[in-house]
C-alpha positions as CSV (number, residue, x, y, z in Angstrom):
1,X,5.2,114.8,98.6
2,X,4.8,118.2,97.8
3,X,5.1,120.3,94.3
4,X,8.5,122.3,94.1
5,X,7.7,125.7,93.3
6,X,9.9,127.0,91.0
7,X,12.3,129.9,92.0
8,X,10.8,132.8,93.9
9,X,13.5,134.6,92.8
10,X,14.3,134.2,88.9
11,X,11.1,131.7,88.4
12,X,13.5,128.8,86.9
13,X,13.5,125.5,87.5
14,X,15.2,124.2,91.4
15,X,16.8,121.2,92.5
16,X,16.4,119.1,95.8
17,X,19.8,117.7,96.7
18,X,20.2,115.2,99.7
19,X,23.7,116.1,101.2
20,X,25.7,114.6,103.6
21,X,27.1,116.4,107.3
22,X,29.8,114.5,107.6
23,X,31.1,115.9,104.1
24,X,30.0,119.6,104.2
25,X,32.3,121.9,106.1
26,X,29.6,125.1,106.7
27,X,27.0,123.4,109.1
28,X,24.3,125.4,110.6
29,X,23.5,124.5,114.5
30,X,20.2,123.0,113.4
31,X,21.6,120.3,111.0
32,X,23.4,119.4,113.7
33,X,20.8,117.5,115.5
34,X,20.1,115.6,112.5
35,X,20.2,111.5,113.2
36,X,21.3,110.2,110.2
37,X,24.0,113.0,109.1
38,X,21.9,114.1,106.0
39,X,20.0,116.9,105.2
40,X,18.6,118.5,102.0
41,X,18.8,121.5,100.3
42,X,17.2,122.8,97.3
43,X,19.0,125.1,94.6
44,X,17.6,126.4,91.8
45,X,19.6,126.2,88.6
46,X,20.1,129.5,87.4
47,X,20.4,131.9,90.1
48,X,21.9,129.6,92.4
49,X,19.5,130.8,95.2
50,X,19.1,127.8,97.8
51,X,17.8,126.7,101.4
52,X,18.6,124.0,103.4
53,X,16.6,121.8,106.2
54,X,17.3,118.7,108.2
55,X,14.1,117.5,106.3
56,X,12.9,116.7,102.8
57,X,9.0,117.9,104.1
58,X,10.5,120.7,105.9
59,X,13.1,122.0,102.9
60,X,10.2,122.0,100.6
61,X,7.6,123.9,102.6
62,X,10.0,126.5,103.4
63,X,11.1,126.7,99.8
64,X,7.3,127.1,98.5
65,X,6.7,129.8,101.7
66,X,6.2,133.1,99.9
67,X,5.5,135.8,102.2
């Protein structure tokens, strides 16, 4: 597994949190087609900045993308 970068934003620490479709009430057409009603996102702990993806691989590449 990958290395969580920390927070391209503030530079603080971030979280991965596995979350649950079934119990979130904003779902993006993408999560949708998830097979086991989970996906993850990754928040970081003092700016609350976030991303989500139907992937753990995929929520942490695009969280350690800096363009």
């Amino acid at each position: 597994m990958s290395v969580l970068k920390k927070c391209p934003f503030c530079g603080n620490r971030a979280i991965i949190f596995p979350r649950d479709l079934i119990k979130e009430k904003n779902i993006i057409n993408e999560m949708k087609e998830s097979f086991n009603n989970v996906f993850y996102s990754i928040e970081c702990e003092h700016c609350g900045a976030s991303i989500v993806s139907i992937s753990l691989k995929k929520v942490i590449d695009k969280w350690n993308r800096r363009i």
